[in-house]
C-alpha positions in Angstrom: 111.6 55.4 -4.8 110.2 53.8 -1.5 113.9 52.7 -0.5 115.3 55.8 -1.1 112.3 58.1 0.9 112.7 55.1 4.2 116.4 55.4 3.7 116.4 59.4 4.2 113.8 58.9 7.1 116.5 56.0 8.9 119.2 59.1 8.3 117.6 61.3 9.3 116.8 59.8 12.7 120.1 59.0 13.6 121.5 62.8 12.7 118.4 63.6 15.1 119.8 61.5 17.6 123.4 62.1 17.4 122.2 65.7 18.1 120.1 65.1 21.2 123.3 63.1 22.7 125.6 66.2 22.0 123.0 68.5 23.9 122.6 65.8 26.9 126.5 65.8 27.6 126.7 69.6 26.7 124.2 70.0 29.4 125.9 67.7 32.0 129.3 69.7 31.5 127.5 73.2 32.2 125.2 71.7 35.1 128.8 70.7 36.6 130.0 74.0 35.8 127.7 75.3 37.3 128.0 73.1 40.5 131.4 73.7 40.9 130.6 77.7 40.7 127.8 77.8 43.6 130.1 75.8 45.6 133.3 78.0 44.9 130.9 81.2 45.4 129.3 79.8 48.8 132.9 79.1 50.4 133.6 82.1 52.7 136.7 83.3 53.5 137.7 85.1 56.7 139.2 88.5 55.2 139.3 90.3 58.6 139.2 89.8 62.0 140.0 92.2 65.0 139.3 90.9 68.9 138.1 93.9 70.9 140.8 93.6 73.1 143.1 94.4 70.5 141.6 97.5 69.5 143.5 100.8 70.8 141.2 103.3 68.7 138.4 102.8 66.7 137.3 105.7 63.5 134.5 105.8 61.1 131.6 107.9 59.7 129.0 108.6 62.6 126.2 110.7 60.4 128.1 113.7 58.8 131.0 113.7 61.2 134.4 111.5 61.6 134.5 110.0 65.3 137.2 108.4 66.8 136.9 106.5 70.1 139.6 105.6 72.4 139.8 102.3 74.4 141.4 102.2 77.8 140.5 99.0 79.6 136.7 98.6 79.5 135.2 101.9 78.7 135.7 103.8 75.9 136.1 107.9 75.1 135.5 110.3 72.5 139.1 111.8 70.5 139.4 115.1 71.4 135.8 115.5 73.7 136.8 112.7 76.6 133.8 114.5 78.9 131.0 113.0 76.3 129.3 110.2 77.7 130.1 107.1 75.3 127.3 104.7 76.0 130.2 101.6 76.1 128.1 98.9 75.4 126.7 100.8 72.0 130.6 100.8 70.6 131.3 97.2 71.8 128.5 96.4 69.8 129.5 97.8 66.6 133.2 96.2 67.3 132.0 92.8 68.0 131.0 92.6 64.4 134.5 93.3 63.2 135.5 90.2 65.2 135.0 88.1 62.0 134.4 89.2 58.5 134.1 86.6 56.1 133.9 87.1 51.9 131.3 85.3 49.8 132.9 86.0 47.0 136.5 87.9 46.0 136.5 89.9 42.7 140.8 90.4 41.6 142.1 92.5 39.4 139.4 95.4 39.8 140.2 98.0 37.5 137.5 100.6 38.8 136.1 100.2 42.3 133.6 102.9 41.5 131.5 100.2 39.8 131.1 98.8 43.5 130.6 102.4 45.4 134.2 102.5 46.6 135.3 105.8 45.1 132.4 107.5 47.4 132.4 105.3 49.9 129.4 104.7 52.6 131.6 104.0 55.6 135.7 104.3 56.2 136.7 101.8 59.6 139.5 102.4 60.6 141.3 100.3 63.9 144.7 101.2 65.6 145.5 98.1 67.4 147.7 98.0 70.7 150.5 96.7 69.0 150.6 99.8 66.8 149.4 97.7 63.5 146.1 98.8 61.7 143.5 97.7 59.4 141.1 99.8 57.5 137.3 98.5 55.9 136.1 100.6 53.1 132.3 100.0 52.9 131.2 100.4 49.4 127.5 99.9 47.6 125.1 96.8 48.5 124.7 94.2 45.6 121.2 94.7 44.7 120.4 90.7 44.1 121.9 89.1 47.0 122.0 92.3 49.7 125.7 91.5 50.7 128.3 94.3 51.1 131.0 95.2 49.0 134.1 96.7 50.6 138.2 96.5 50.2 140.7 96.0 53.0 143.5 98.4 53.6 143.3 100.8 50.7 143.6 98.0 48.3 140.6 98.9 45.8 142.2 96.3 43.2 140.7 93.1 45.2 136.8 93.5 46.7 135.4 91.3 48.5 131.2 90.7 48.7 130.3 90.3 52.6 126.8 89.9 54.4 128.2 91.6 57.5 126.1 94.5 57.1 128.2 97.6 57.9 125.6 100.2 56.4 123.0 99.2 60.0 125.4 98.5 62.6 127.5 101.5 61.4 124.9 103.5 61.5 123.4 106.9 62.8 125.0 109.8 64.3 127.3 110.9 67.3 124.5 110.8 69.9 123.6 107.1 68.3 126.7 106.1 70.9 126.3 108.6 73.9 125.0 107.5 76.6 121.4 109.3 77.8 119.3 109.8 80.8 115.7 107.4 80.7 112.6 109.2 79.9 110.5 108.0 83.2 108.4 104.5 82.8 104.5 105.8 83.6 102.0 103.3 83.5 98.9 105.2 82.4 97.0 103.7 85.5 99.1 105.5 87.8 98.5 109.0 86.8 96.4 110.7 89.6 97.2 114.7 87.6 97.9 116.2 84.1 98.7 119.9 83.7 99.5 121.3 79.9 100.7 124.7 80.3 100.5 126.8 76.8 100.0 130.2 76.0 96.5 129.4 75.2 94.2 126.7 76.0 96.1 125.7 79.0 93.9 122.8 81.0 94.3 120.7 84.3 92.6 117.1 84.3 92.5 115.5 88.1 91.5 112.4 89.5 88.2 113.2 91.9 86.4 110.7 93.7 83.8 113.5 94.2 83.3 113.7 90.2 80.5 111.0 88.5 83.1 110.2 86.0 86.3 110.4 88.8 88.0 113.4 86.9 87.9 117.3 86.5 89.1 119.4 83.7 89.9 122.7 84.1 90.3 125.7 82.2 92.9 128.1 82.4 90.1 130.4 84.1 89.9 127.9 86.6 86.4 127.0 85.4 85.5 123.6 86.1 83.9 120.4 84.4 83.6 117.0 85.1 85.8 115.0 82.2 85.4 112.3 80.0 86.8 109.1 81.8 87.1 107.8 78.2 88.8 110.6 76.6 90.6 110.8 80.1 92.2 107.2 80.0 93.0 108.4 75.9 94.7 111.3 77.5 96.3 109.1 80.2 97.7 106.8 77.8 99.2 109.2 75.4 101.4 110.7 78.3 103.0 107.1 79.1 103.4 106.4 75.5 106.0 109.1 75.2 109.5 108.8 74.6 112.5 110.0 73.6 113.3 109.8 69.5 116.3 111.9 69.3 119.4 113.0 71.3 121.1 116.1 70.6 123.2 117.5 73.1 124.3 116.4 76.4 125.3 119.7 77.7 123.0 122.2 76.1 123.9 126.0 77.3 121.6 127.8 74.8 118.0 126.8 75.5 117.2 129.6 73.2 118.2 128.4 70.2 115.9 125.3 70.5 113.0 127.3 71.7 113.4 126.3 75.3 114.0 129.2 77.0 110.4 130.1 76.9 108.9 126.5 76.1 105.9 126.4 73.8 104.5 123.4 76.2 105.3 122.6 79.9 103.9 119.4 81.0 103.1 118.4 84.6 102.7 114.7 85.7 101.9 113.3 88.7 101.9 109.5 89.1 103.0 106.6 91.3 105.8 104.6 91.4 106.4 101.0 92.9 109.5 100.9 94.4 111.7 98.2 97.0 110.9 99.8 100.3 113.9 100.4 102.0 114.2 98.8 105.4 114.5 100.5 109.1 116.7 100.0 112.0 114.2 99.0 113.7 112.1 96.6 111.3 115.9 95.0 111.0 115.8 94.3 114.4 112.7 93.0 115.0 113.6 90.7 112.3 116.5 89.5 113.8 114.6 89.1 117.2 111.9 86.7 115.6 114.1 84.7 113.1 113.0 81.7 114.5 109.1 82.3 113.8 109.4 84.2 110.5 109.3 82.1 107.2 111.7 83.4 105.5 110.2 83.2 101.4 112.7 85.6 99.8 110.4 88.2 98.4 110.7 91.6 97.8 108.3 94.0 99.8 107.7 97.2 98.3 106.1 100.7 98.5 104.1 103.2 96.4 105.7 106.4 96.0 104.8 109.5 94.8 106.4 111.2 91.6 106.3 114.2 89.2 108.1 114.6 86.0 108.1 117.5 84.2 108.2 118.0 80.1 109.4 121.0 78.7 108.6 121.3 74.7 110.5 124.0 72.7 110.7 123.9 68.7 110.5 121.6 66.2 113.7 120.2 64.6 113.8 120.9 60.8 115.9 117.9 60.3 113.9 115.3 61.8 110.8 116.4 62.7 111.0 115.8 66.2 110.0 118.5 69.0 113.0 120.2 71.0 112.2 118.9 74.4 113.8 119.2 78.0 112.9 116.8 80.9 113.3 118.9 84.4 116.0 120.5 84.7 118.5 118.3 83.0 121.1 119.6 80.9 120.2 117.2 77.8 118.7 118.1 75.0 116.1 115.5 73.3 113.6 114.9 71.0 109.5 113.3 70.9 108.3 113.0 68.0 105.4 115.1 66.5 102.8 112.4 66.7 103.8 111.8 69.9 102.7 115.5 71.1 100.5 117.0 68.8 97.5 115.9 70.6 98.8 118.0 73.9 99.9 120.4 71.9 97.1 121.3 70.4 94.3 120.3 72.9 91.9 122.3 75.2 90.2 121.5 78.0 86.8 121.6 76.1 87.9 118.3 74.5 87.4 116.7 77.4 84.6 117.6 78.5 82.3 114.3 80.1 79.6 113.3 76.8 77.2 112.1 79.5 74.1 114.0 80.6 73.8 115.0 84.4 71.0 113.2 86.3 70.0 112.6 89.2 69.9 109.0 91.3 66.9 108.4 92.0 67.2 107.5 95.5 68.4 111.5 96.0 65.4 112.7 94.4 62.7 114.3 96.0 60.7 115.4 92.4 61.1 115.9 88.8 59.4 118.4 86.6 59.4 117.4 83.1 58.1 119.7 81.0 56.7 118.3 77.1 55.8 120.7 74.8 54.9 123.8 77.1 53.3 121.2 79.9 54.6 120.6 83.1 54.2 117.1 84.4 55.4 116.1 88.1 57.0 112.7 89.1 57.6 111.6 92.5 58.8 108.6 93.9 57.1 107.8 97.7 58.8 105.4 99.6 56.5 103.8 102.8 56.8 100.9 105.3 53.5 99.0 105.4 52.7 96.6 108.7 52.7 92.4 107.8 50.9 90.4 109.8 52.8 87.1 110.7 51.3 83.7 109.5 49.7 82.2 112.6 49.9 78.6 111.0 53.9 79.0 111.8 54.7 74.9 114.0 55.3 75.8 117.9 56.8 72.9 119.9 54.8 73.7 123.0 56.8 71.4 125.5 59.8 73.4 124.3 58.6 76.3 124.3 57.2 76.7 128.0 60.7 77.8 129.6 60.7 80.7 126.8 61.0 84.1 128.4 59.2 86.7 128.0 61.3 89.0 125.8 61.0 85.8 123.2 57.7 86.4 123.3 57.4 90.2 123.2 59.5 89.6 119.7 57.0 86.8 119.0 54.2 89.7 119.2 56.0 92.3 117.0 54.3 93.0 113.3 57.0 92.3 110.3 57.3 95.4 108.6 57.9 95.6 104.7 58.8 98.3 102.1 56.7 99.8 99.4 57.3 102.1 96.7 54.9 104.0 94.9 55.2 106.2 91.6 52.9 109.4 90.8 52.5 111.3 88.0 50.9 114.8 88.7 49.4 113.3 92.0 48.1 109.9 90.2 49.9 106.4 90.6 51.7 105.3 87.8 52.8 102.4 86.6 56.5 101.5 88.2 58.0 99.7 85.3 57.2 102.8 82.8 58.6 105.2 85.7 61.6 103.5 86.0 62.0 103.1 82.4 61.4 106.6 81.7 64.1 107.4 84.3 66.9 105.5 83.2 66.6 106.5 79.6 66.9 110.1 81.0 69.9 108.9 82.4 71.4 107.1 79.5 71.4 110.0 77.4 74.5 111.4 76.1 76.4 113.8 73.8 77.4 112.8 70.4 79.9 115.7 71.2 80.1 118.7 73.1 79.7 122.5 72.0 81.9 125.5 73.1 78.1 127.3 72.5 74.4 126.9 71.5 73.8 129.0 68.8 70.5 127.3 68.3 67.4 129.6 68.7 63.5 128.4 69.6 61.9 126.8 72.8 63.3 123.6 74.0 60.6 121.1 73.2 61.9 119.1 76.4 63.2 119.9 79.9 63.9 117.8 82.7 64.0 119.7 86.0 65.3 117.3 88.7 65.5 118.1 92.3 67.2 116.5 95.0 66.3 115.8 98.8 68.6 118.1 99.8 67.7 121.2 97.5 70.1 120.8 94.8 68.9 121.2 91.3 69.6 119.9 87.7 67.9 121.1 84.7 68.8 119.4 81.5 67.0 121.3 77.8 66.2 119.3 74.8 66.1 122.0 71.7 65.8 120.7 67.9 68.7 122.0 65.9 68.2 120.4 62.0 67.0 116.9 61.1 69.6 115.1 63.2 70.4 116.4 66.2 68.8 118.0 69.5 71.1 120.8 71.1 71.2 119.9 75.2 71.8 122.6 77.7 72.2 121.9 81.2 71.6 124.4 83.8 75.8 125.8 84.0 75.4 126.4 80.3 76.7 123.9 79.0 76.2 122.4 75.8 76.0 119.5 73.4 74.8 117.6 70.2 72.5 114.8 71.2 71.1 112.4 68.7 67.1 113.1 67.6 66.3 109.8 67.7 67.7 109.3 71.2 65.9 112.2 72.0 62.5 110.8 70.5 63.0 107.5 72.1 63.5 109.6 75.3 59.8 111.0 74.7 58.2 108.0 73.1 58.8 106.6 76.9 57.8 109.3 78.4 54.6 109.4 76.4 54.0 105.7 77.1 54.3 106.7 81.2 51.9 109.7 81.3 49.4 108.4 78.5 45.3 109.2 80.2 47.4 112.6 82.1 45.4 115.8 81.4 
């Protein structure tokens, strides 16, 4: 019984491994199969290639419409419309890729193409060589695993090649994809001394103006005045030079009207400054050649700044891409700028840049200020005196040296030093400088968490600053609460804003702390 169970176990082994030996060379056959395939699969084969220089005409699907362009010598034209402007290099670059197609893989005996998106093609190209010979690509579908192309050559749907040239991007786009186009101006937001945004409403100026605390104006369309935001300014500043042209549409445009141009929605002015190569004189020439000899001669480029305006006109919005209509000048082109690119000058007023900082006074210009706490007027003054110093008599004399001095020497010698002293007051009293001065520049610091069009805010302010200057002007700023988070200020022109309460009762905590003992 034992020799027969070990004599089924010794069997059994060796059927056990006389299978593991099949499945070992089974496995070396298909991994050399399978060797054999990647290799044969990774082999390319050139299927096409067309030099430019061979081409005579040149056809596919540009967007919705067939184009055909025409080669004579280096430039190219349109079939049928040889006044477009063909931007040559964009066609050269779409031809250079034809120069050499290669296959990953061929597929024979295709019995339907449609499996590979060649019934309903993407793209038909189609080149008329000089010699009168010509070759047609039909682009089919992408393979979804490896991303390469499939297409057929010469209307010959029963072999399809697989090819990473990728026809679908370079192929791509519409008619105006290959026109040439006028350059939107390069504005570097630093330049830009002057925006105007001309609408039917909310129409608003901003201007550089040294005479302005911030350095800018805004204007209304009512020609009333603020100081602006520098922040909200250089915002501004930068979303004019970001803008650009996202579309081309016509290179001729005759009906403004259609696109909403005839009567523009927006017109936007720019002034800015332009380096530029400054053009030399007759007479800087000649002086140059007359001192050859002691000019150093370093090869740079001198140039100029130079004044510029560009002008934006922005018409309706096109349904297709989303892009505003727009005109630049008076060019005949019609382009596009995107949506985001606008909106914010589109829909923007003066009001939104309005400065967030609270007018104050410097405190050098100020004769008084009248703060007024809870229905009690207080009185600050800053007094500036020169006080006499007497020199120190212990100073070394060299009195050999000194007996030739003359006597203006010693007139000097007898003059008193003179130094500066400043002196605060609170309602007549002297006050301690460091609170003064703290109070006063938290006065200054305080700003709007954002402006209002209006106060609608009714009560007594529970603070007012009234500053006035050494030469008669006036500034009165109004603290009002509003709710549980914000003051309403209100400056002596009307003008509003919300101001944080806790600023605000810092603002009075320090003023507290300067006229604490004051009746």
């Amino acid at each position: 019984m034992k020799k027969k169970r070990g004599l089924f176990v010794i069997l059994a082994g060796v059927v056990l491994l006389c299978v593991l030996i099949v499945c070992y060379f089974a496995l070396l056959k298909a991994n050399s199969r399978e060797e054999e395939t990647t290799e044969e699969e990774t082999t390319q084969e050139e299927v096409a290639a067309i030099a430019s220089d061979d081409i005579s005409t040149l056809t596919f699907e540009a967007g919705d419409q067939t184009v055909t362009f025409q080669k004579a010598e280096d430039s190219w034209t349109l079939e049928g419309q040889e006044d477009f402007p063909v931007d040559a290099s964009k066609v050269d670059s779409v031809v250079s890729c034809l120069a050499s197609v290669k296959a990953d893989r061929t597929l024979t005996d295709v019995e339907d193409p449609g499996e590979y998106g060649l019934d309903v093609p993407t793209n038909v190209i189609e080149v008329v060589k000089t010699d009168g010979s010509s070759e047609k690509i039909t682009v089919g579908d992408k393979n979804s695993s490896t991303g390469n192309t499939y297409i057929c050559l010469n209307d010959d749907a029963s072999t399809v090649y697989t090819t990473s040239t990728d026809f679908g991007s370079t192929f791509s786009g519409g008619l105006y994809n290959y026109a040439e186009s006028e350059s939107y101006p390069t504005i570097t937001s630093s330049t830009i001394s002057k925006i105007v945004v001309k609408k039917d409403n909310n129409s608003y100026t901003v201007t550089n103006n040294g005479k302005s605390s911030t350095g800018w104006y805004v204007q209304e369309e009512d020609n009333k005045k603020q100081e602006a935001d520098s922040t909200q300014v250089g915002t501004l500043q930068n979303t004019v030079a970001g803008l650009s042209f996202a579309g081309y549409y016509n290179y001729n445009c005759t009906d403004w009207a259609t696109y909403g141009l005839e009567k523009p929605k927006m017109a936007l002015t720019v002034d800015y400054t332009e380096e530029v190569e400054a053009e030399s004189t007759d007479d800087a020439e000649s002086d140059s050649d007359a001192n050859t000899d002691d000019t150093d001669d370093s090869g740079e480029t001198t140039t100029e700044t130079v004044d510029r305006e560009l002008v934006l006109y922005v018409g309706n919005i096109n349904e297709t891409d989303g892009n505003y209509y727009v005109r630049l000048g008076d060019s005949g082109e019609l382009h596009g700028i995107s949506q985001a690119s606008l909106d914010t000058l589109m829909n923007g007023k003066a009001f939104d840049y309005w400065k967030t900082s609270i007018d104050s006074m410097t405190i050098s210009d100020l004769d008084h200020l009248d703060v007024t706490y809870q229905g009690t007027t207080y009185t600050l003054k800053r007094v500036v005196t020169e006080e006499k110093v007497e020199k120190d008599k212990s100073e070394d004399t060299d009195n050999d040296a000194d007996d030739d001095t003359d006597a203006d020497s010693e007139d000097v010698d007898d003059e008193e030093e003179k130094k500066t002293v400043t002196t605060y007051y609170v309602n007549d009293q002297e006050a301690d400088s460091d609170n003064f001065t703290a109070f006063y520049r938290a006065a200054a610091a305080m700003v709007c968490q954002n402006r209002l069009e209006e106060n609608t805010t009714k009560g007594d302010a529970e603070l007012t600053l009234s500053y006035h200057g050494t030469d008669g002007s006036k500034i009165t700023i109004s603290y009002t609460p509003r709710d549980s988070s914000f003051y309403v200020m209100e400056d002596q022109d009307g003008n509003c804003g919300l101001v944080n309460k806790m600023n605000v009762k810092d603002l009075i905590d320090t003023f507290l702390t300067l006229t604490e003992g004051e009746k």
